[in-house]
N, C-alpha and C positions, 0 to 999 in steps of 0.2 A: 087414664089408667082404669081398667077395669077389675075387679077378683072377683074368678068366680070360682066357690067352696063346692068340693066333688065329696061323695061318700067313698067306703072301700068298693066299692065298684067303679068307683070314676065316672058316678052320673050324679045332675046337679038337681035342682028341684025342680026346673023342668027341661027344656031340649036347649040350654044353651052350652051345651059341651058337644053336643053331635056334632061330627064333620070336623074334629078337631084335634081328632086322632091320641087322644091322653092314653098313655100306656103305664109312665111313674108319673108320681106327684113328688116334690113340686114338679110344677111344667112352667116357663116364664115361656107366652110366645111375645112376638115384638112383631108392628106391624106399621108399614108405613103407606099412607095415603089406603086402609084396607087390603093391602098386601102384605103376606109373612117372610120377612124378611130374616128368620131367627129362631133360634127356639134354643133354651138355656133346661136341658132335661135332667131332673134330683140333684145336682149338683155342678156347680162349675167346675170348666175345665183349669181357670186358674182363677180369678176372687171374679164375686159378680160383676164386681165397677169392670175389669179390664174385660171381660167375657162380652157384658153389654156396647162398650166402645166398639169392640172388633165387628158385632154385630150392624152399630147404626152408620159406620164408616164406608 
């Protein structure tokens, strides 16, 4: 797991948000083997646990 903290501009303290497309915060992406497999944006659609399941399924 990584967090990375965005200002109100949704830039972090240096370039690790480029290319990463953050538009709201929260932003949860999910990634598997380096691939985005996901992305849980301000809120879930129904509680995070079943949101993330649907995601890595």
């Amino acid at each position: 797991m990584e967090l990375i903290n965005v200002d109100r501009n949704k830039e972090g303290l240096e370039n690790e948000v480029n290319g990463l497309d953050i538009e709201l915060v929260p932003t949860i992406i999910v990634y598997d083997k380096g691939e985005e497999i996901g992305r849980i944006i301000e809120s879930p659609m129904e509680t995070l646990e079943e949101d993330l399941v649907e995601i890595v399924k």
